[in-house]
N, C-alpha and C positions, 0 to 999 in steps of 0.2 A: 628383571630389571632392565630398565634400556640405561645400556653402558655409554656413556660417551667419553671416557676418560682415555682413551688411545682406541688406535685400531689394532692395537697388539691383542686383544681382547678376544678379538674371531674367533668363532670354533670351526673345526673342517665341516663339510658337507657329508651326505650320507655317500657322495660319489667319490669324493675325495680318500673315506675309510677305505672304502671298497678298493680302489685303485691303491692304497698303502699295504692292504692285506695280501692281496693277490698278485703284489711283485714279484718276480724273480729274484733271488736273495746270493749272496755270497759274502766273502771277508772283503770288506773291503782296504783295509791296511794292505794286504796280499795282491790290490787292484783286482780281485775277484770277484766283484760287485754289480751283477750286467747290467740292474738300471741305476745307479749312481754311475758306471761310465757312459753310458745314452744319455742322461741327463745333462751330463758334464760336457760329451760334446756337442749335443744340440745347443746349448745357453750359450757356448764360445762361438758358433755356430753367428747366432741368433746377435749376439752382441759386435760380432767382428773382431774376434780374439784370437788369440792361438789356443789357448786352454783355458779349463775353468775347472774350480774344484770347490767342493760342497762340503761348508761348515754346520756345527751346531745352529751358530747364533751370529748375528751381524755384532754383536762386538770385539766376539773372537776372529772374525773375517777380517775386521778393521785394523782389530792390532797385528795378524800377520801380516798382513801388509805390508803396514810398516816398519815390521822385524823383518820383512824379505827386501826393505826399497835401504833402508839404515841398519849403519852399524852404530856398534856402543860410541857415545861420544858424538854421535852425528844427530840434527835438527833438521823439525819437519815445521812449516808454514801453515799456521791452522786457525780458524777463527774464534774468537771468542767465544760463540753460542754454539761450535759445533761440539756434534755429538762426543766424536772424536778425541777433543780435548774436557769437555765441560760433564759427561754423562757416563765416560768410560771405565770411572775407577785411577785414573791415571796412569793405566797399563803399559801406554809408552814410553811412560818415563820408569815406572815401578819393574817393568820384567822387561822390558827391551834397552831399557838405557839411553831412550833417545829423548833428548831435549826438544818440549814443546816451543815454538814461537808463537804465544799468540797476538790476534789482529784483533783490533775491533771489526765487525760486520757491521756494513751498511743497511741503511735501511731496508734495502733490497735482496738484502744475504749477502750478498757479495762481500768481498776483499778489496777495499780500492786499490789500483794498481800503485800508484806511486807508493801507499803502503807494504805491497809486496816487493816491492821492489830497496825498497829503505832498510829491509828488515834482515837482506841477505850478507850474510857476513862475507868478509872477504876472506883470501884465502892465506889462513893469516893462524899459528899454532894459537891464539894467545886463543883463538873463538871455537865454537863447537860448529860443525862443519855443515852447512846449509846444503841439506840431498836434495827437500822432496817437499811440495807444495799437495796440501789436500783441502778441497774443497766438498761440499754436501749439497747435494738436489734431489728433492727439493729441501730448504730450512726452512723452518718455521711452518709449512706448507706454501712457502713460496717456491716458483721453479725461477731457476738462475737464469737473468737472460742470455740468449744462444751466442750473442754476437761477443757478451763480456767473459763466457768459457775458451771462447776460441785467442783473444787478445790473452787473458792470464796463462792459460796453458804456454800459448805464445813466448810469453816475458817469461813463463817458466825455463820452456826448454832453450833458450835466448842465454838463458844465465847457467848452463849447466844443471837443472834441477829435473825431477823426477816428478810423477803428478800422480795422484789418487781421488780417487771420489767417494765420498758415502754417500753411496747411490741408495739408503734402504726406501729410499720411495721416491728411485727413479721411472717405475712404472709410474706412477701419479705424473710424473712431469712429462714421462712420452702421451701420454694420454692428455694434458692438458694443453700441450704445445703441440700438438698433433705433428709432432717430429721422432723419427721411426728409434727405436730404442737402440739400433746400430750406429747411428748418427750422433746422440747423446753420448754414446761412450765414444768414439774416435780420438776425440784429442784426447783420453786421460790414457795411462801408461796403463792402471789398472782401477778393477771398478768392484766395490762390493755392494750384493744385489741381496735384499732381503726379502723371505716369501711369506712370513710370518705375522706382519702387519694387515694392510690393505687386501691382499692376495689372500689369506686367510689361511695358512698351513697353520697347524700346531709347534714345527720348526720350523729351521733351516733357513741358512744364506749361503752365498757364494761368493768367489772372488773369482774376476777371470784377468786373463790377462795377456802376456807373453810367455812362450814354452818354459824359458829359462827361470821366470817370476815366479810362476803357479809352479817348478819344481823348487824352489826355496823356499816357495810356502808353505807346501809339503812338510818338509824337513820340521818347520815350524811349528806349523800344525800339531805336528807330532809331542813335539818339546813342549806346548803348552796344554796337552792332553785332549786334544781335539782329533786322535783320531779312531775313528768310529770300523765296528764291525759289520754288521748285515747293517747297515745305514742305504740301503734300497728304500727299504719305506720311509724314508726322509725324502727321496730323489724322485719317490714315486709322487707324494702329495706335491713335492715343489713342483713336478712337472704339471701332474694334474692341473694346478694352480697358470700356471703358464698359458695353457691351451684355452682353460675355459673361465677363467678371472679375472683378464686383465682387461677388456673392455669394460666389463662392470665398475670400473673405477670412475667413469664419467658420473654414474649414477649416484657414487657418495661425494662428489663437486657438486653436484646439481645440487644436493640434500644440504649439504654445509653451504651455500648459498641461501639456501629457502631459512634456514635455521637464522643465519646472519639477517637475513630483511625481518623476522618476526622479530627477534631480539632488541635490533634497532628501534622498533618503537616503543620501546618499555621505558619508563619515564628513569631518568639518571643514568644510563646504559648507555655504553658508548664501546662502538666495535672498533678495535683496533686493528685489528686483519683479518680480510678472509679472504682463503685463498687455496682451490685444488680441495681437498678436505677437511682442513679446519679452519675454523672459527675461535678468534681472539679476543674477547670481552673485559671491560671494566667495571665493577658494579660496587656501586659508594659503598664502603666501609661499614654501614649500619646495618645495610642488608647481607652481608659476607653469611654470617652464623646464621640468623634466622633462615635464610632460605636456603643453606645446606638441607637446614632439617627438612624444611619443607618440601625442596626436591625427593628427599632417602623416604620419607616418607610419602610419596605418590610413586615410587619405583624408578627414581630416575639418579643416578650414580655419577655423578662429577667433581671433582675437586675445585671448589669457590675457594680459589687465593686471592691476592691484589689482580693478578692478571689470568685469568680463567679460559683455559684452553679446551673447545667442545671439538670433539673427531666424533667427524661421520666414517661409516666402514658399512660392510656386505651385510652386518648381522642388524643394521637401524634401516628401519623404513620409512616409506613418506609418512603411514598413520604415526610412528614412534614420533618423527618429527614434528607433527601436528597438535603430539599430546607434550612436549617438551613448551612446545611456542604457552600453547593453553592453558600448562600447568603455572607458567612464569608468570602469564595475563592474573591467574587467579591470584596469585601472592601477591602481585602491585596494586590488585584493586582493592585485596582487605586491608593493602598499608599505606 
């Protein structure tokens, strides 16, 4: 099947096993772990952090986070579409006890400022207590422009607040803004990085931060059953991933590009965004069902809703792309 339904999809490489199998191993609850701690400091390293520490999964990264920036009773500035608030289960509100704010996103992903700014409570018993602003790059496969991270972060730290990012495909935005992935994190407090997507691990995400963060998130970690024993081969494939996958993300832009220009010419079709690795289409109501089938049945796996999201990733190639364009061509010519 050529999968385009997320890039969460990837399977690892035959290099990637190898380098999982053949890690050095220990407990790592006990920090006896020699490559989940190489790992760990390389990536704080790599991003300009003091520490980093290595989760299951980018939602459990996310919610510690924000159980290490808030306490019970305290509120996080969050958008609408983000992961964070919109995809997470509700986790920060359900096990952390911390009150969402959310924002509408701009067209652009972003937060407009004077909304973040309107939304911060004052300091006042009657309100739940404004910590911590979190934003996501890329959304939608949009990257957030560099000049409007620097003014919110800005207005953040200006008002007393704290900042996070759902970085899980900030490698796509260092790669697409050709600005170095140390630069990307600077202004956030803390960043959670996911290798599971675009990168192509079978796990693993990370949170880095400052000494003091990444040791409450620790603690957290722990409290929400995140934490893991010989978790080496977790640290081993994210590294793997690191070293030799993250330029190849040019290559699933380029492809969600090529996908978006063939799509555009299909009669009633109308691309709503594309951008970094995917692709956002609208396809009239008539065609929604029939051409589910029609794709599942030529091997091509996408979810046709009102608004139809294609992701290219490491495991779609140019030919997948070409039979995706041609298969679509064929279904609008017999209708």
């Amino acid at each position: 099947m050529i999968d385009l339904r997320s890039d969460t999809v990837t399977r690892p490489t035959a290099a990637m096993l190898a380098a999982m199998t053949s890690a050095p191993l220990g407990d790592d609850v006990w920090g006896d772990d020699p490559t989940v701690n190489a790992f760990q400091e390389r990536l704080a390293e790599q991003t300009g952090k003091d520490a980093a520490l290595l989760f299951p999964s980018g939602t459990q990264s996310n919610l510690v986070a924000l159980m290490a920036h808030c306490e019970r009773g305290d509120e996080y500035i969050v958008g609408q579409s983000a992961h964070t608030y919109r995809y997470e289960g509700g986790g920060a509100a359900v096990l952390g006890s911390i009150q969402p704010q959310p924002i509408e996103n701009a067209a652009d992903g972003s937060l407009p400022l004077e909304k973040i700014s309107a939304a911060i409570k004052a300091d006042d018993f009657h309100f739940a207590r404004t910590r911590l602003l979190a934003l996501e790059n890329t959304i939608g496969g949009k990257v957030l422009p560099a000049d409007y991270v620097l003014k919110a972060t800005e207005l953040a730290r200006e008002r007393g607040l704290a900042t996070h990012l759902d970085g899980a495909r900030l490698f796509n935005a260092a790669v697409a803004s050709d600005i170095p992935l140390k630069q990307l994190c600077l202004p956030f407090d803390s960043i959670s990085l996911c290798f599971s997507k675009g990168l192509g691990t079978p796990f693993g995400s990370a949170l880095v931060g400052s000494q003091a963060l990444i040791d409450r998130a620790r603690r957290w970690r722990k409290v929400v059953g995140g934490g893991m024993r010989q978790s080496g081969m977790i640290a081993a494939a994210c590294q793997h991933a690191l070293d030799h996958h993250v330029a190849d993300l040019a290559d699933d832009h380029r492809r969600a590009a090529r996908l978006a220009e063939g799509l555009a010419k299909l009669p009633g079709v109308e691309i709503t965004s594309q951008a970094t690795n995917m692709v956002f289409a609208h396809f009239p109501d008539e065609h929604v069902q029939p051409l589910s089938a029609w794709l599942k049945e030529h091997g091509i796996l996408i979810e046709l809703l009102y608004a139809t999201r294609f992701v290219a990733h490491r495991d779609i190639s140019d030919a997948d792309i070409d039979k995706v364009i041609a298969v679509m061509e064929a279904y609008f010519n017999r209708h």
